[in-house]
OpenMM code with the backbone's topology and positions (N, CA, C; nanometers):
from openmm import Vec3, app, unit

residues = "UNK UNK UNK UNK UNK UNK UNK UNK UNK UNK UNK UNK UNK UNK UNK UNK UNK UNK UNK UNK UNK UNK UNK UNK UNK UNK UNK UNK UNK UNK UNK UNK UNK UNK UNK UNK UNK UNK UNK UNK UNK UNK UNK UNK UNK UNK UNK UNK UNK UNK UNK UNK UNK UNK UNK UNK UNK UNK UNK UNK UNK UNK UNK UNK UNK UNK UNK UNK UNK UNK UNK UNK UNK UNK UNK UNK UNK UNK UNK UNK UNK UNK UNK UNK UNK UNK UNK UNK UNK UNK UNK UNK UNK UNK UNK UNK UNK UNK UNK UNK UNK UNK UNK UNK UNK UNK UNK UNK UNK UNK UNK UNK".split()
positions = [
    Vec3(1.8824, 1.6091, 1.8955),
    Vec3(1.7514, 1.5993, 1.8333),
    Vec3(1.6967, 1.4578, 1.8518),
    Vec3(1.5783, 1.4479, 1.8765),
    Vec3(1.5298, 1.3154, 1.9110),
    Vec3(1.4781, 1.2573, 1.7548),
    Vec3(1.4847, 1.1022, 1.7616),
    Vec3(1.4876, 1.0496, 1.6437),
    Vec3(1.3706, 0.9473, 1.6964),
    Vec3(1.2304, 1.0039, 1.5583),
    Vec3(1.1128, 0.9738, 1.5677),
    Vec3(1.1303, 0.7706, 1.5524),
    Vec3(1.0497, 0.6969, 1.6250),
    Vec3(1.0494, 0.5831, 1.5711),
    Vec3(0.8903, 0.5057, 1.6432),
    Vec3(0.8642, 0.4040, 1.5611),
    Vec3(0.6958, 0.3941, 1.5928),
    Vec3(0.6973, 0.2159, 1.5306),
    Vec3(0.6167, 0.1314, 1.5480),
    Vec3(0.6147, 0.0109, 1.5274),
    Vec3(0.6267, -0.0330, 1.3366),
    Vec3(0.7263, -0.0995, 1.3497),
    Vec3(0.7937, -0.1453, 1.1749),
    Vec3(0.6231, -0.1859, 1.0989),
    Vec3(0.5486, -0.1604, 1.0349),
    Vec3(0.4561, -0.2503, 0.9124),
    Vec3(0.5189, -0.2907, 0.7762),
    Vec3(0.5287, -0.4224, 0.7892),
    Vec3(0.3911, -0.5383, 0.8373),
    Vec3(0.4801, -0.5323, 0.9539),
    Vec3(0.4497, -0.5892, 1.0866),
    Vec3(0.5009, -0.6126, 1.2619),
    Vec3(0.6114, -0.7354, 1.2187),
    Vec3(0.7546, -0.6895, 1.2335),
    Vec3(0.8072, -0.8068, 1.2586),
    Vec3(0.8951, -0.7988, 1.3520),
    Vec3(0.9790, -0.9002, 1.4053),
    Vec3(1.0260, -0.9452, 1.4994),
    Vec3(1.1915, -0.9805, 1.5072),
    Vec3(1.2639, -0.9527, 1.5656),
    Vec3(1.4084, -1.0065, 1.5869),
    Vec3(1.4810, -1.0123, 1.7184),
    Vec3(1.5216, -1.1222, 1.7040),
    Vec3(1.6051, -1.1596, 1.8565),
    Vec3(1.4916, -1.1423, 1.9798),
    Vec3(1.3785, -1.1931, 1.9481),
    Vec3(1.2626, -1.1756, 2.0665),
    Vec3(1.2261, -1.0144, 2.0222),
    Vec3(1.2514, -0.9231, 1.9958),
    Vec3(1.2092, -0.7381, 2.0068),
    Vec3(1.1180, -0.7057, 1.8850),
    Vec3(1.0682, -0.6103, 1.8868),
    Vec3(0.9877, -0.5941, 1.8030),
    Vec3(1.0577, -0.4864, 1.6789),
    Vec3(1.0693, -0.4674, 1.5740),
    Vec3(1.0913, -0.3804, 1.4908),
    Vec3(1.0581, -0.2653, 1.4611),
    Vec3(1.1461, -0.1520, 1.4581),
    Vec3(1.1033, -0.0373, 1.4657),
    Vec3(1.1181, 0.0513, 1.3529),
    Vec3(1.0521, 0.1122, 1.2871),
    Vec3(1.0589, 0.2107, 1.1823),
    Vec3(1.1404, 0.3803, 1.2251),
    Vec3(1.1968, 0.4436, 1.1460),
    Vec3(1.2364, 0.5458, 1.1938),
    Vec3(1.2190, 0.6496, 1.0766),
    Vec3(1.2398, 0.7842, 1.1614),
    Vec3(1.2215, 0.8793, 1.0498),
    Vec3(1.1357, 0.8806, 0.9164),
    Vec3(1.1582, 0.8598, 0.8117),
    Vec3(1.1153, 0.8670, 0.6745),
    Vec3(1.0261, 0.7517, 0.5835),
    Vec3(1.0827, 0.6293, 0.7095),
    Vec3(1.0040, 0.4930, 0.7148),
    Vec3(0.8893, 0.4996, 0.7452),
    Vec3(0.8706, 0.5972, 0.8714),
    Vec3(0.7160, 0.6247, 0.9065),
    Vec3(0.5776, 0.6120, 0.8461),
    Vec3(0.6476, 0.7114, 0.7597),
    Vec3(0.5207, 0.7543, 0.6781),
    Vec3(0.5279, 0.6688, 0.5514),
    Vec3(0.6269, 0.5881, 0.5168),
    Vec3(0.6130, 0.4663, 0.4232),
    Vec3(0.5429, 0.3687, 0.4436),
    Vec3(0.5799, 0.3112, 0.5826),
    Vec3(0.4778, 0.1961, 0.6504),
    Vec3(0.3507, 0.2672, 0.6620),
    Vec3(0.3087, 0.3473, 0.7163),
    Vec3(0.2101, 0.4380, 0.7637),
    Vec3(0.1028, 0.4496, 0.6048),
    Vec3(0.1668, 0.4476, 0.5064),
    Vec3(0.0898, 0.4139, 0.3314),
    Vec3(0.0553, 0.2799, 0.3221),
    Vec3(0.1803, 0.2312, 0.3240),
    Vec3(0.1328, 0.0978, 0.3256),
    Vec3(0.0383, 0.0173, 0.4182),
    Vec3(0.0153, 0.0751, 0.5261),
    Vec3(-0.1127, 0.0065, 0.5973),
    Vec3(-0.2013, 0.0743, 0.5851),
    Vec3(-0.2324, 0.1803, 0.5358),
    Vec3(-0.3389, 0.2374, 0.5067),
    Vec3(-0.4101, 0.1293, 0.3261),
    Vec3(-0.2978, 0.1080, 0.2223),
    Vec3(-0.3144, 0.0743, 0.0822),
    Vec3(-0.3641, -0.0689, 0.1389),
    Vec3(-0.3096, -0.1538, 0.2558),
    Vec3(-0.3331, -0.2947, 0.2124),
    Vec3(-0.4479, -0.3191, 0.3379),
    Vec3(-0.5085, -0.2296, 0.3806),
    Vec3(-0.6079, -0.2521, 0.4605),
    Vec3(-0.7770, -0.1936, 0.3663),
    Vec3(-0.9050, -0.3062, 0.4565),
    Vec3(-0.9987, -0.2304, 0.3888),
    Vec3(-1.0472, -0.1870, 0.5014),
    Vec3(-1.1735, -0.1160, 0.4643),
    Vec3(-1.2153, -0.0343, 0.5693),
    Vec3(-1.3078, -0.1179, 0.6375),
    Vec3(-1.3384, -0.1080, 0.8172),
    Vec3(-1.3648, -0.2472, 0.8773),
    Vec3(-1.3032, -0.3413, 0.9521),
    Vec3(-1.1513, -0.3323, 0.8721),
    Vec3(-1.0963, -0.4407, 0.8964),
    Vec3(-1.0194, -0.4288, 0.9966),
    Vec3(-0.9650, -0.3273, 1.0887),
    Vec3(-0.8866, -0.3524, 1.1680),
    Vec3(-1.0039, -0.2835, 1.2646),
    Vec3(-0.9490, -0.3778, 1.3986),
    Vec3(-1.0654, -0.3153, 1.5034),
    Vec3(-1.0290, -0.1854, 1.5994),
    Vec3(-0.8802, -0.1344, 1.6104),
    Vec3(-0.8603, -0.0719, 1.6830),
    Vec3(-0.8432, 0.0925, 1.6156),
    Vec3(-0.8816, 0.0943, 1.4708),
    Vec3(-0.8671, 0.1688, 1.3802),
    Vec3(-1.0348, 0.2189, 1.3762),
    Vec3(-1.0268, 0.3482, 1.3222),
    Vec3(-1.1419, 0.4378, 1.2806),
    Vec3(-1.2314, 0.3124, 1.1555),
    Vec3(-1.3606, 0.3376, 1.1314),
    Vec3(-1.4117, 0.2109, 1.0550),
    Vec3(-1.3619, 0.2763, 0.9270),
    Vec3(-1.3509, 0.3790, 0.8823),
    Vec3(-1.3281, 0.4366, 0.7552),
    Vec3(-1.1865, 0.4267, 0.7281),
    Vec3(-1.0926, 0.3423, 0.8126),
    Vec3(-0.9315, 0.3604, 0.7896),
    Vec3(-0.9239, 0.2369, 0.6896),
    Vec3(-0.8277, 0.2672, 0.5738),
    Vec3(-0.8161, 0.1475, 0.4590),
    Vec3(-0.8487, 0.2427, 0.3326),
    Vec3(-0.8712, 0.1222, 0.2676),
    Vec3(-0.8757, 0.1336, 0.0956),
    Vec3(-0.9801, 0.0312, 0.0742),
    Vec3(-1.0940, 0.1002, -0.0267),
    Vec3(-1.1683, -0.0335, -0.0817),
    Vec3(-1.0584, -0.1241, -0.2195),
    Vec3(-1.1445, -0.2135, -0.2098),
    Vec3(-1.0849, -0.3019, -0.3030),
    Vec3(-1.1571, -0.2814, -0.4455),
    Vec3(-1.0997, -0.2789, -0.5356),
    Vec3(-1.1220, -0.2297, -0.6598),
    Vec3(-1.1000, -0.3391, -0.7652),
    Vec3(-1.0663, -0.4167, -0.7226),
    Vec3(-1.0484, -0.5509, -0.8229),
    Vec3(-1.1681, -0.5766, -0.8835),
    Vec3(-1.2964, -0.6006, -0.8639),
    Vec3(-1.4230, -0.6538, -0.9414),
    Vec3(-1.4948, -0.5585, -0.9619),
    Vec3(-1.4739, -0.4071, -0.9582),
    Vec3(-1.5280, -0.2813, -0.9505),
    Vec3(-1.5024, -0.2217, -1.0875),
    Vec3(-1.5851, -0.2035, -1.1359),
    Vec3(-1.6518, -0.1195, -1.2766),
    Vec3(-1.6366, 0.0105, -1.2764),
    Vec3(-1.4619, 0.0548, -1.3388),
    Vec3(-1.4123, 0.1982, -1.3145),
    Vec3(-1.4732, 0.2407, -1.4464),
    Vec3(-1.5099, 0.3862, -1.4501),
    Vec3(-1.5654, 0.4509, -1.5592),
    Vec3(-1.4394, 0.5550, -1.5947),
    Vec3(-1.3907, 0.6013, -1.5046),
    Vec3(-1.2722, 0.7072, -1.5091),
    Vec3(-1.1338, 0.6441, -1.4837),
    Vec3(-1.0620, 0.6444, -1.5139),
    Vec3(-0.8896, 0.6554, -1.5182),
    Vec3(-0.8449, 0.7247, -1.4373),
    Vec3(-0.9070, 0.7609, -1.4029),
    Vec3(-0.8329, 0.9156, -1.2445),
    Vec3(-0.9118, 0.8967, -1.1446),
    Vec3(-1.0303, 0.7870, -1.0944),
    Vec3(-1.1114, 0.7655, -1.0177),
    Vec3(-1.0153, 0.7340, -0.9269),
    Vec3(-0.9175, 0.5834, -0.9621),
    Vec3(-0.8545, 0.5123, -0.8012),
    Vec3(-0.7908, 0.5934, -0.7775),
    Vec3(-0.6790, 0.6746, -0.8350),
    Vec3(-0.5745, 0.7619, -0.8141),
    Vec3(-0.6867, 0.8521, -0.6702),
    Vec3(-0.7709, 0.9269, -0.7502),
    Vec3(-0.8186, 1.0284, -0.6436),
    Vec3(-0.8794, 0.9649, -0.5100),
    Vec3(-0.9464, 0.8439, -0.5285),
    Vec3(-0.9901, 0.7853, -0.4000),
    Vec3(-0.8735, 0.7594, -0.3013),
    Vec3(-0.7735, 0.6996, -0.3703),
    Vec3(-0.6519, 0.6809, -0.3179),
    Vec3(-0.5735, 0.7472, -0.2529),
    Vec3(-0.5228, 0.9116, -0.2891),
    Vec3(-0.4675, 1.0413, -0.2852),
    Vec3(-0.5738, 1.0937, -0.1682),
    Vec3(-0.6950, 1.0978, -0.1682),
    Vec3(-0.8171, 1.1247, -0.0223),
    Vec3(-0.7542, 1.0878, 0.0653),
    Vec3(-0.7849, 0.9031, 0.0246),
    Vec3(-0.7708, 0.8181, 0.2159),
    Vec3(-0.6284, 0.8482, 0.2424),
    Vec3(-0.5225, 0.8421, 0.1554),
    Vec3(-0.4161, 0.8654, 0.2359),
    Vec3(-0.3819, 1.0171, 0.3200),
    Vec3(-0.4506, 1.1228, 0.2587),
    Vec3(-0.4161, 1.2351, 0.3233),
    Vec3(-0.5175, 1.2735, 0.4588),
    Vec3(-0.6536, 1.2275, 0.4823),
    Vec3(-0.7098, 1.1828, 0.5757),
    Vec3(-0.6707, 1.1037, 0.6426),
    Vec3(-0.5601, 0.9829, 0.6665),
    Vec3(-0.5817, 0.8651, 0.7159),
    Vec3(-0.4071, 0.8379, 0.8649),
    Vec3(-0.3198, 0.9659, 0.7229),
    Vec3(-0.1954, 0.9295, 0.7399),
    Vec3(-0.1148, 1.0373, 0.8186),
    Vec3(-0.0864, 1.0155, 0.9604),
    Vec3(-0.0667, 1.1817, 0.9936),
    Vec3(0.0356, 1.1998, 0.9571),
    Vec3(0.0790, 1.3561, 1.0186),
    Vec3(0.2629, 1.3691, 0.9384),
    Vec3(0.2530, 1.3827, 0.7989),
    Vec3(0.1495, 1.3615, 0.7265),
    Vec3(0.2171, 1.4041, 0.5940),
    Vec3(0.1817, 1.4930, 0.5275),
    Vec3(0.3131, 1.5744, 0.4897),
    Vec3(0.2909, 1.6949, 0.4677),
    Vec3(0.2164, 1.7223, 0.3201),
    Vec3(0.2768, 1.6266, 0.2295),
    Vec3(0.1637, 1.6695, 0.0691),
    Vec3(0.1247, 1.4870, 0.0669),
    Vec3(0.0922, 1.4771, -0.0429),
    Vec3(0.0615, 1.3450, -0.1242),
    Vec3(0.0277, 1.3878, -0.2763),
    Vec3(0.0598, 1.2669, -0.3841),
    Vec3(0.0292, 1.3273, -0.5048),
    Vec3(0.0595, 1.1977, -0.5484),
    Vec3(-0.1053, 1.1309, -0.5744),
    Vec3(-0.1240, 0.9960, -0.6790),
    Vec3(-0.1384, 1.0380, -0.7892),
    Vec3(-0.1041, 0.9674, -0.8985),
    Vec3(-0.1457, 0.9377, -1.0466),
    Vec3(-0.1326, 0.7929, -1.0666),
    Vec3(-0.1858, 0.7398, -1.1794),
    Vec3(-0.2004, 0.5883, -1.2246),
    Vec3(-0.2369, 0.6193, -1.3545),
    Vec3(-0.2180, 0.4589, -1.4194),
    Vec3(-0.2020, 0.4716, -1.5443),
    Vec3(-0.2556, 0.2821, -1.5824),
    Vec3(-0.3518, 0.3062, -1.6852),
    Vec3(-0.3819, 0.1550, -1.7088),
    Vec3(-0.3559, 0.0846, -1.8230),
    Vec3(-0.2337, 0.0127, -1.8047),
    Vec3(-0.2148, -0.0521, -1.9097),
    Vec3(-0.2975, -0.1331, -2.0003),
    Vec3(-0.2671, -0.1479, -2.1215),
    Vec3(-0.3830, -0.2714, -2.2341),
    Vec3(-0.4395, -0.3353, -2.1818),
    Vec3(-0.3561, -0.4306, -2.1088),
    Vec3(-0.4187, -0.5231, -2.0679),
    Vec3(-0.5022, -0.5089, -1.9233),
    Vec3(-0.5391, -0.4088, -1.8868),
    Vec3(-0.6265, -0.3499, -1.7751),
    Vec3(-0.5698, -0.3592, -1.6483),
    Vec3(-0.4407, -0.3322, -1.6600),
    Vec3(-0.3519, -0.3753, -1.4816),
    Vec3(-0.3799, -0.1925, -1.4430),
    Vec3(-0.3596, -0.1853, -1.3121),
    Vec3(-0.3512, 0.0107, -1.2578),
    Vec3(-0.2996, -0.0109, -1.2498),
    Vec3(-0.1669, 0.0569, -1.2119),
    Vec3(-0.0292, 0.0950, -1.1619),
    Vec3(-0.0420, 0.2434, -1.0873),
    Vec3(-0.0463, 0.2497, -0.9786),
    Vec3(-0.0246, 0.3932, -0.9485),
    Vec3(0.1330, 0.4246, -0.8883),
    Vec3(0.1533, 0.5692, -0.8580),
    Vec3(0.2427, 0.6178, -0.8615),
    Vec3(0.1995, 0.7122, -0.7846),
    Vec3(0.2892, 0.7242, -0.6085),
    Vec3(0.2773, 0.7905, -0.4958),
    Vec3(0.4009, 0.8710, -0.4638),
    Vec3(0.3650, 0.9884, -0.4388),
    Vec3(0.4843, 1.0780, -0.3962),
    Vec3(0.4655, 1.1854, -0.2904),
    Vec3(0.5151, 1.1769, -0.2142),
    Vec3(0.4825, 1.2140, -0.0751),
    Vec3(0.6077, 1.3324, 0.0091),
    Vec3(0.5580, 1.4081, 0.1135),
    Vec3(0.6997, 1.4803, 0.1313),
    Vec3(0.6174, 1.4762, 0.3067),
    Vec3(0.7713, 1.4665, 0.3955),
    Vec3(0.6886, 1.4328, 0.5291),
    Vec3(0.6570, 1.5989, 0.5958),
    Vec3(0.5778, 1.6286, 0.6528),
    Vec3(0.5164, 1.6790, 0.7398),
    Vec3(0.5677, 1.7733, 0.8265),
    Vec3(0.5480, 1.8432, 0.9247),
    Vec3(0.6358, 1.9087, 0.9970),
    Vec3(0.6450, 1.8349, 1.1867),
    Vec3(0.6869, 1.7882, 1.2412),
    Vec3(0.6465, 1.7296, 1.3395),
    Vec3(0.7025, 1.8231, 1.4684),
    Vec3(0.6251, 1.8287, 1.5220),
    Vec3(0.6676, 1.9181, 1.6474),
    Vec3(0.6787, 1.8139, 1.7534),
    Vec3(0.8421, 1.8400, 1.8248),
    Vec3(0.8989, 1.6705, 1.8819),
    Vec3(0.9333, 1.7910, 2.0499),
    Vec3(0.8917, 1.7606, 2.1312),
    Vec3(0.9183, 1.8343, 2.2734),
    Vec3(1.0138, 1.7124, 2.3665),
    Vec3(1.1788, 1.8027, 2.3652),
    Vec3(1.2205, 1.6567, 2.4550),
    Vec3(1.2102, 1.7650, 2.6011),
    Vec3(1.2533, 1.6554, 2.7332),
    Vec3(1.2329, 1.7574, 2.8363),
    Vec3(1.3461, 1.7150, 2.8902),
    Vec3(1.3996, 1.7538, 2.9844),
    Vec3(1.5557, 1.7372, 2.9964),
    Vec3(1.5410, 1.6806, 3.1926),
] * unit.nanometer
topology = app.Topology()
chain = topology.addChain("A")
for resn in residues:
    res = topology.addResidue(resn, chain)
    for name in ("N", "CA", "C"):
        topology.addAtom(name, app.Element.getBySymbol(name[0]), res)
């Protein structure tokens, strides 16, 4: 069986080579550059790939970031098979969300 692997995020480096993600990592890195990007910002990416920034933004709902959040990633992120945000805002007004994810089905063709 061939064993999926695709460039490590954030890009790092060892012994001169580049770092590689595998299997289940995929789609971990693959969140995480979707969460710490905004939209715009990368040039080789769709303009809508990212997350807005919500820091100085005037939430009315408690389930607003969760759902904006739970969107871009299932639009953004291939391979994945569900997604399921919730968040929760503490007193003192911090979000915290909470991501749970199950991977995808990937159809892998080796040729001999």
């Amino acid at each position: 069986m061939a064993i999926r692997s695709t460039l490590q995020y954030p890009l790092g480096a060892s012994q001169g080579r580049l770092l590689l993600s595998q299997e289940s990592n995929i789609e971990k890195d693959a969140i995480f550059s979707v969460l710490e990007t905004r939209p715009h910002e990368r040039v080789m990416r769709p303009l809508s790939y990212g997350t807005e920034d919500y820091i100085f933004e005037s939430i009315t709902s408690q389930s607003l970031i969760p759902i904006r959040v739970q969107s871009a990633l299932r639009n953004q992120v291939a391979n994945l098979g569900s997604v399921h945000v919730t968040g929760a805002v503490s007193d003192s007004g911090i979000q915290t969300l909470d991501i749970e994810w199950s991977e995808g089905v990937v159809a892998v063709q080796v040729q001999n």
